[in-house]
MILO-368520 format. One record per atom (N, C-alpha, C): residue number from 0; atom name; x, y, z. Coordinates in steps of 0.05 Angstrom, whole numbers, plus 5000, padded with zeros to 4 digits. Layout:
<lobas>
+-----+------+------+-------+------+
: pos : site : east : north :   up :
+-----+------+------+-------+------+
: NUM :   CA :    X :     Y :    Z :
...
+-----+------+------+-------+------+
</lobas>
This chain:
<lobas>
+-----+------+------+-------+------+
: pos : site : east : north :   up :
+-----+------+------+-------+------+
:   0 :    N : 9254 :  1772 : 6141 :
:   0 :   CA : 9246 :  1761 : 6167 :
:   0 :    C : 9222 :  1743 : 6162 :
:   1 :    N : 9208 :  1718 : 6179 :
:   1 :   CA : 9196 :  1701 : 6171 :
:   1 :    C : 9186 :  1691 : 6197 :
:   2 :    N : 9171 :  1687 : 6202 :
:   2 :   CA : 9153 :  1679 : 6227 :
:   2 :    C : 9140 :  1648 : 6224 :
:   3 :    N : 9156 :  1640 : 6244 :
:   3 :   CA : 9146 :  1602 : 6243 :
:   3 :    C : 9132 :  1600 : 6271 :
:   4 :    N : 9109 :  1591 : 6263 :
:   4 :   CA : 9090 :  1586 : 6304 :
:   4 :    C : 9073 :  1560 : 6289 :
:   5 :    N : 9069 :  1553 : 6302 :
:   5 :   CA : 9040 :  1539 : 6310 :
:   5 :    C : 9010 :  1544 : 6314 :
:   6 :    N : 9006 :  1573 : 6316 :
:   6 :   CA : 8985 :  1585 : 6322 :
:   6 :    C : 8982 :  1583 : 6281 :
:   7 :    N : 8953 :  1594 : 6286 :
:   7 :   CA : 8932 :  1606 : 6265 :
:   7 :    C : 8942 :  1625 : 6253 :
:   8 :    N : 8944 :  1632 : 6218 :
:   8 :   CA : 8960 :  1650 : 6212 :
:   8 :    C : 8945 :  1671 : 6222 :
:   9 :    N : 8915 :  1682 : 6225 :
:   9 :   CA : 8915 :  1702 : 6229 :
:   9 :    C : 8918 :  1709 : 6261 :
:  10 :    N : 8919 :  1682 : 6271 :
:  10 :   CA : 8932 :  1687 : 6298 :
:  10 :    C : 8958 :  1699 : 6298 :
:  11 :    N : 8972 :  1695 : 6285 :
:  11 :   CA : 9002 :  1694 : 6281 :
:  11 :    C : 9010 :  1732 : 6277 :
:  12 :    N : 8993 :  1737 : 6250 :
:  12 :   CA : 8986 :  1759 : 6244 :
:  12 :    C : 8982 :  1781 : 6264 :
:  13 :    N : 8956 :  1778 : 6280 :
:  13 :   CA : 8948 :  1793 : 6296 :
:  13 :    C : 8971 :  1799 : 6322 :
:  14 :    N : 8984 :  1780 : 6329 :
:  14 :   CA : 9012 :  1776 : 6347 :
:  14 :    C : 9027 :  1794 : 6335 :
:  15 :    N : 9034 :  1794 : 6314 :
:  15 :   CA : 9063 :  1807 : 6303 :
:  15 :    C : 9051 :  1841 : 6291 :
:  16 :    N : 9026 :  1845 : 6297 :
:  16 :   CA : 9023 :  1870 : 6290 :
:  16 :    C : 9018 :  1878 : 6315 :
:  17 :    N : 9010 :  1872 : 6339 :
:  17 :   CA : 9012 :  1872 : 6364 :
:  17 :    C : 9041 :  1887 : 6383 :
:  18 :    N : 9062 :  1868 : 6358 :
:  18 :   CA : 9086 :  1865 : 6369 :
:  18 :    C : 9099 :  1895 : 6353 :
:  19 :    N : 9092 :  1896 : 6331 :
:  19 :   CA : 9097 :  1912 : 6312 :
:  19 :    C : 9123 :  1899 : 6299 :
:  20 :    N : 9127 :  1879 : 6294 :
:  20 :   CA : 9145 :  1870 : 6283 :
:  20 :    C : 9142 :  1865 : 6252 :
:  21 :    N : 9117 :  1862 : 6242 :
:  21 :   CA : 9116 :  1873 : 6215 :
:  21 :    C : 9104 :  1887 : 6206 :
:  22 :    N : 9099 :  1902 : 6221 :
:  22 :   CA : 9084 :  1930 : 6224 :
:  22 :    C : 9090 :  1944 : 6197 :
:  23 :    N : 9114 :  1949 : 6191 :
:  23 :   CA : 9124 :  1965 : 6170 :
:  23 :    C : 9127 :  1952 : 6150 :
:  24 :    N : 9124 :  1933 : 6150 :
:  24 :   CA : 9123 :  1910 : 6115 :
:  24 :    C : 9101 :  1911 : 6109 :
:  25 :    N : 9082 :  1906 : 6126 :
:  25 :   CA : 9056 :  1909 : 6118 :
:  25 :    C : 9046 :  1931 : 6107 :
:  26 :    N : 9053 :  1954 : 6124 :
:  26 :   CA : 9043 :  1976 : 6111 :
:  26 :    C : 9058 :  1981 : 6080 :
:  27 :    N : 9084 :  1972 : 6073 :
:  27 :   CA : 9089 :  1977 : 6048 :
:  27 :    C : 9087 :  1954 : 6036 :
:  28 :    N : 9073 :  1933 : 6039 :
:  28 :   CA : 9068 :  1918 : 6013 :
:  28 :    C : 9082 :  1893 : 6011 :
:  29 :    N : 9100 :  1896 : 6037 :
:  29 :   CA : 9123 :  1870 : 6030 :
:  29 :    C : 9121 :  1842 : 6042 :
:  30 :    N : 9098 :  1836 : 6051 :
:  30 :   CA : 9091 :  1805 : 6055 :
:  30 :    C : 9093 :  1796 : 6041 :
:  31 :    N : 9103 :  1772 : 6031 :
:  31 :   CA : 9098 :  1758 : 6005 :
:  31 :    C : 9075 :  1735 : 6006 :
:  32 :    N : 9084 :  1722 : 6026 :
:  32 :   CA : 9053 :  1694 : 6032 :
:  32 :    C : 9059 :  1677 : 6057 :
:  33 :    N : 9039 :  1668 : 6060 :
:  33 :   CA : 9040 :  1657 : 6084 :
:  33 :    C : 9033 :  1625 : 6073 :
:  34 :    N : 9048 :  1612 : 6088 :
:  34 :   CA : 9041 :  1585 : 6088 :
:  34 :    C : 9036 :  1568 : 6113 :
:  35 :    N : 9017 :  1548 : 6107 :
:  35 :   CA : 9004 :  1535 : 6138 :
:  35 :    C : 9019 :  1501 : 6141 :
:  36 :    N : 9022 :  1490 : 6153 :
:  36 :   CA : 9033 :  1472 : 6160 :
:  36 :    C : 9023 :  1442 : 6134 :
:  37 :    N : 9005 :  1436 : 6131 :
:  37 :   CA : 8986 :  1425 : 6113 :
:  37 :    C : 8986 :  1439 : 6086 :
:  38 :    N : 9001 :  1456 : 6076 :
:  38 :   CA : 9011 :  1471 : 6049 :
:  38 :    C : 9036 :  1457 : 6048 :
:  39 :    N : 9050 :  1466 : 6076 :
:  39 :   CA : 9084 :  1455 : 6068 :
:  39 :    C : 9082 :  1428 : 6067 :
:  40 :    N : 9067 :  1410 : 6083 :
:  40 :   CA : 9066 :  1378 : 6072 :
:  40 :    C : 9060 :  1369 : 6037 :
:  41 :    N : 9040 :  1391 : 6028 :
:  41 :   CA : 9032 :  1377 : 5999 :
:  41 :    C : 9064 :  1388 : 5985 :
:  42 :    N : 9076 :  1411 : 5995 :
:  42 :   CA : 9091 :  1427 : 5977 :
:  42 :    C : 9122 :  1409 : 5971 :
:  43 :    N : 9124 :  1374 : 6006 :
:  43 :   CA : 9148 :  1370 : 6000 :
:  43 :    C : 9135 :  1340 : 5991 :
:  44 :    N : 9113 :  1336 : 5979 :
:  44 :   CA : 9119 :  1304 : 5965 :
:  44 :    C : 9134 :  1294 : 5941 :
:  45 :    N : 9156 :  1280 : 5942 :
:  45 :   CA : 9163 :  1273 : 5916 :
:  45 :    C : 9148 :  1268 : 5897 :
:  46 :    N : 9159 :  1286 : 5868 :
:  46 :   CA : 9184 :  1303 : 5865 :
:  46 :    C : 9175 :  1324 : 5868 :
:  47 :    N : 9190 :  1331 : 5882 :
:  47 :   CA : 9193 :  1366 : 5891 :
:  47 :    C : 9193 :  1379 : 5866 :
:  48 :    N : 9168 :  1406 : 5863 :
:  48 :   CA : 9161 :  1426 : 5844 :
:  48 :    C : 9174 :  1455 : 5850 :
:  49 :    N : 9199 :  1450 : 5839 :
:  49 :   CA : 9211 :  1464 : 5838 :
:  49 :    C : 9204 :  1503 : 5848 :
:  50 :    N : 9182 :  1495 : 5816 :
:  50 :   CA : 9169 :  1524 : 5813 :
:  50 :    C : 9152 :  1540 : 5842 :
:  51 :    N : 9144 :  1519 : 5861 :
:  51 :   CA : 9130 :  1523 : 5881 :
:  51 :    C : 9138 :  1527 : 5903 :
:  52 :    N : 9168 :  1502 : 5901 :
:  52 :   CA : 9180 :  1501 : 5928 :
:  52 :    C : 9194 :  1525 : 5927 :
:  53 :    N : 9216 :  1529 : 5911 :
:  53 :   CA : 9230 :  1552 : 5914 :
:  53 :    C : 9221 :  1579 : 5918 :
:  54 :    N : 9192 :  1596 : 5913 :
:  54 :   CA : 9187 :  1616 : 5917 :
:  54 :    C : 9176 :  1616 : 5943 :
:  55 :    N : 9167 :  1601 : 5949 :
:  55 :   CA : 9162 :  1586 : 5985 :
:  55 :    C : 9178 :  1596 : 5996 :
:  56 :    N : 9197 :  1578 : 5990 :
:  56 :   CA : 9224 :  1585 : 6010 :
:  56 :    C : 9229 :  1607 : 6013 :
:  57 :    N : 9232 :  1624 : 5987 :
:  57 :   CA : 9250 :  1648 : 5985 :
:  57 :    C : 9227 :  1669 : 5994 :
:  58 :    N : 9201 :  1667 : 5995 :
:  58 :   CA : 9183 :  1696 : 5999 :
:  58 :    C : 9162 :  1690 : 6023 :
:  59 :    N : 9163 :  1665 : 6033 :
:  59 :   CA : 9151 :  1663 : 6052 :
:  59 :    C : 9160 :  1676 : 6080 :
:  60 :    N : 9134 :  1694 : 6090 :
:  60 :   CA : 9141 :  1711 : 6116 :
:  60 :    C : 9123 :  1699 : 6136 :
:  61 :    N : 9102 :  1684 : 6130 :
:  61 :   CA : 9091 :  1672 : 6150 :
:  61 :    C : 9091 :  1650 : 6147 :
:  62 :    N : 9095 :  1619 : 6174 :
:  62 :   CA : 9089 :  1598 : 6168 :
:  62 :    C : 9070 :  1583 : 6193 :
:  63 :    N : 9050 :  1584 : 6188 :
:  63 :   CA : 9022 :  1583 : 6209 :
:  63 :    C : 9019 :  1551 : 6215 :
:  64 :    N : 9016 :  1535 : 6238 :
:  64 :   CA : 9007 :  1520 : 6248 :
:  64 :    C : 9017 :  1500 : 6237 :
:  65 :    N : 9047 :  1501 : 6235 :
:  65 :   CA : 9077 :  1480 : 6238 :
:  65 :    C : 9074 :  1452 : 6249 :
:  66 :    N : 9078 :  1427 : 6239 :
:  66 :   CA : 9081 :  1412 : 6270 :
:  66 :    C : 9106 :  1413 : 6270 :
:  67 :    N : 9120 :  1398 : 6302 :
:  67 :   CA : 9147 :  1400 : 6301 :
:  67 :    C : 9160 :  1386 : 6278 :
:  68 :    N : 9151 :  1366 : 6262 :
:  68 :   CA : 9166 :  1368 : 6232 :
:  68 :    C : 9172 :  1381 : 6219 :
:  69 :    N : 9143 :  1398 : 6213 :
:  69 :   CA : 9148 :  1417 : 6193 :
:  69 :    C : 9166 :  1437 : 6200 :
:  70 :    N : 9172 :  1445 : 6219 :
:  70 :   CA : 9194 :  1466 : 6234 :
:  70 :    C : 9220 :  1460 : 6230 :
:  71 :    N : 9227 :  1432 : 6230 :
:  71 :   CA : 9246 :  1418 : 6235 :
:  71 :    C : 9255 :  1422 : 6201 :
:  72 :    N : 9234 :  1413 : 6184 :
:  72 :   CA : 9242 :  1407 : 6150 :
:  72 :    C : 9253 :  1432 : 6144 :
:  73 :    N : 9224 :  1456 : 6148 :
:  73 :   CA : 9239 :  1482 : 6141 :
:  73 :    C : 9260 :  1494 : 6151 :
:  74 :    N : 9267 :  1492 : 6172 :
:  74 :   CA : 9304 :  1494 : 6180 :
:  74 :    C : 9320 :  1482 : 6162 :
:  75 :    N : 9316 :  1461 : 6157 :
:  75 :   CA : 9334 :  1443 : 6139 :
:  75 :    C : 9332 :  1463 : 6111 :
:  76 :    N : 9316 :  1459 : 6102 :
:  76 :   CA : 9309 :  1475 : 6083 :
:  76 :    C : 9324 :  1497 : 6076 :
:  77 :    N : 9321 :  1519 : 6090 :
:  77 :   CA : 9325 :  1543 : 6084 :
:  77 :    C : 9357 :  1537 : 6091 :
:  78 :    N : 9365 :  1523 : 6105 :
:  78 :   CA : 9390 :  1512 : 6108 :
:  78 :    C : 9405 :  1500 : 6082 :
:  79 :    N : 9416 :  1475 : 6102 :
:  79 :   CA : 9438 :  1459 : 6071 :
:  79 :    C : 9421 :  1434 : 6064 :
:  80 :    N : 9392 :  1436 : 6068 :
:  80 :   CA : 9384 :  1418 : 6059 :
:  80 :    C : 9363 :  1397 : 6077 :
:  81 :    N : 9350 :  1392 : 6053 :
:  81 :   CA : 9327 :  1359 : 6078 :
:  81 :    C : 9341 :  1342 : 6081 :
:  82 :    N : 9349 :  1329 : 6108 :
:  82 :   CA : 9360 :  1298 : 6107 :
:  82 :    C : 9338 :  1282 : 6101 :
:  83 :    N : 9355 :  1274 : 6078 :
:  83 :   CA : 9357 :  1242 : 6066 :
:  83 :    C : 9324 :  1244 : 6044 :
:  84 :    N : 9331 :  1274 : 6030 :
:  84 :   CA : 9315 :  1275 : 6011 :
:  84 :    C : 9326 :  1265 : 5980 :
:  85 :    N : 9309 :  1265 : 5971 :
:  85 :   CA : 9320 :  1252 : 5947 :
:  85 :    C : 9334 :  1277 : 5930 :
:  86 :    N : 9343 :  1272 : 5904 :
:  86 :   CA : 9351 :  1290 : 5880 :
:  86 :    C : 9335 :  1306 : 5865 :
:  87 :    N : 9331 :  1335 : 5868 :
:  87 :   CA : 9319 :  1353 : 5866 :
:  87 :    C : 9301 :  1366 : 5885 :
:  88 :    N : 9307 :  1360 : 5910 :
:  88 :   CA : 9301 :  1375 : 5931 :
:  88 :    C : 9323 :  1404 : 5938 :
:  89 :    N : 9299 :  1428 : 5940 :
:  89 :   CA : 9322 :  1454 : 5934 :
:  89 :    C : 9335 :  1452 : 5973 :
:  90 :    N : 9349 :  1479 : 5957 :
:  90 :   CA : 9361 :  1486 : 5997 :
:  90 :    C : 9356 :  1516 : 5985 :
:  91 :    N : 9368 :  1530 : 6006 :
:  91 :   CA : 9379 :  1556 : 6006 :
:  91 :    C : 9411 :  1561 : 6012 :
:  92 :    N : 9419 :  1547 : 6031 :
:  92 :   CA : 9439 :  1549 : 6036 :
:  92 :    C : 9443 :  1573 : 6059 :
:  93 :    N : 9424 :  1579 : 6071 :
:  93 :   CA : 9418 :  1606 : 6086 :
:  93 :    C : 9437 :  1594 : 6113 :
:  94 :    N : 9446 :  1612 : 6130 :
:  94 :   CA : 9449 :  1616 : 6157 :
:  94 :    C : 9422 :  1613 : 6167 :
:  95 :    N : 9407 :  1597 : 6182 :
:  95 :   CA : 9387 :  1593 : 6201 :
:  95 :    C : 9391 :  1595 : 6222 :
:  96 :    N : 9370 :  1615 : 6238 :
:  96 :   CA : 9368 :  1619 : 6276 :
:  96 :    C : 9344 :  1612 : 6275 :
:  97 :    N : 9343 :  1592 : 6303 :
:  97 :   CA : 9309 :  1584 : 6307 :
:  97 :    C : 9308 :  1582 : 6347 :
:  98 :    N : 9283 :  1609 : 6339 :
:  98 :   CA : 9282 :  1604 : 6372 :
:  98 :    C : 9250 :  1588 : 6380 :
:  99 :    N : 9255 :  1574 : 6405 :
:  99 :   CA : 9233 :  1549 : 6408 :
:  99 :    C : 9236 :  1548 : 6435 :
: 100 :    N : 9208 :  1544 : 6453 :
: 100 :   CA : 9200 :  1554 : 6478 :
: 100 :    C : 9189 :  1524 : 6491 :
: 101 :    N : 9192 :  1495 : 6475 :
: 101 :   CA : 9182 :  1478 : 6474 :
: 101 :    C : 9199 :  1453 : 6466 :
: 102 :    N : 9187 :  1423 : 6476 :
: 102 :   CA : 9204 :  1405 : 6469 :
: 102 :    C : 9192 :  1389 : 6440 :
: 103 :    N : 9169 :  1411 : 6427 :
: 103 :   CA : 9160 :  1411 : 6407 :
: 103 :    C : 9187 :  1417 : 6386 :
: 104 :    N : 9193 :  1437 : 6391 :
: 104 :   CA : 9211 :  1457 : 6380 :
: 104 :    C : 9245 :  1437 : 6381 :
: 105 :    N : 9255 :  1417 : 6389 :
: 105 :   CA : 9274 :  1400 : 6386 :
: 105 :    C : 9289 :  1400 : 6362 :
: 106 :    N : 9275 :  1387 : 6339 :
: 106 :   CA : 9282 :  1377 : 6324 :
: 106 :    C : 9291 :  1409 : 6300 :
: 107 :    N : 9285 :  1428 : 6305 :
: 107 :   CA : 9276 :  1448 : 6284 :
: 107 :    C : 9305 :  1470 : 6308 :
: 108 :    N : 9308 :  1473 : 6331 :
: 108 :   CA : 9323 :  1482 : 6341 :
: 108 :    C : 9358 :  1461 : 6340 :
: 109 :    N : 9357 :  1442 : 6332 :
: 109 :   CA : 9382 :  1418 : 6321 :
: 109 :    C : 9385 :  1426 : 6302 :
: 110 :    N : 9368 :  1432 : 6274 :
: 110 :   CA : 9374 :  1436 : 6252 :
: 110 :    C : 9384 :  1454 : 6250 :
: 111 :    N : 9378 :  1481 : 6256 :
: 111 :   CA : 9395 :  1504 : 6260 :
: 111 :    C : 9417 :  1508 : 6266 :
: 112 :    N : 9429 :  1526 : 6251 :
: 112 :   CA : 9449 :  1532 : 6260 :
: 112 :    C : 9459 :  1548 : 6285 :
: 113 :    N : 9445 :  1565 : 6298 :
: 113 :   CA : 9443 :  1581 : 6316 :
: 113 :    C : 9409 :  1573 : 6328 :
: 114 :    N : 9409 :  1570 : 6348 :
: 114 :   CA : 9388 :  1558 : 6370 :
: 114 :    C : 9385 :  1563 : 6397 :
+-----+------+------+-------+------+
</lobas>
């Protein structure tokens, strides 16, 4: 599970322990990292670092203060891919659901598969 907002990670944080929705990861250890909107921009400049992007992708549980790009890329992402990135940009190939309360949230609720 992976939490994409706009708020402050430890905004973000404080919400979802609130919620208790990672209530139990936390207590055992299983966050992996959080990334802020201004991390994922340095993380997609060509050429994409492999070593960086991919554990991103795959262990990131928080992603703090998104713009609607960045929401939009990481859908793609964890999806079949960035449009109209170059060669050696990863995917996941994941099934993506993205829920969005905003006309911020557009482009990142398109990319999904489920929205």
């Amino acid at each position: 599970m992976c939490v994409l907002t706009h708020l402050h990670s430890w905004s973000c944080e404080n919400q979802c322990h609130a919620l208790m929705v990672f209530f139990a990861q936390v207590m055992m250890g299983e966050l992996e990292c959080a990334v802020t909107g201004k991390g994922f921009d340095a993380l997609l400049i060509p050429p994409y670092d492999q070593e960086l992007l991919q554990p991103m992708l795959r262990r990131g549980s928080v992603f703090a203060r998104m713009s609607p790009d960045n929401k939009r890329d990481l859908t793609e992402l964890l999806g079949s891919g960035l449009q109209g990135a170059g060669p050696g940009c990863p995917k996941l190939g994941l099934h993506v659901g993205f829920c969005g309360d905003g006309a911020n949230d557009c482009g990142a609720l398109k990319a999904a598969h489920v929205g």
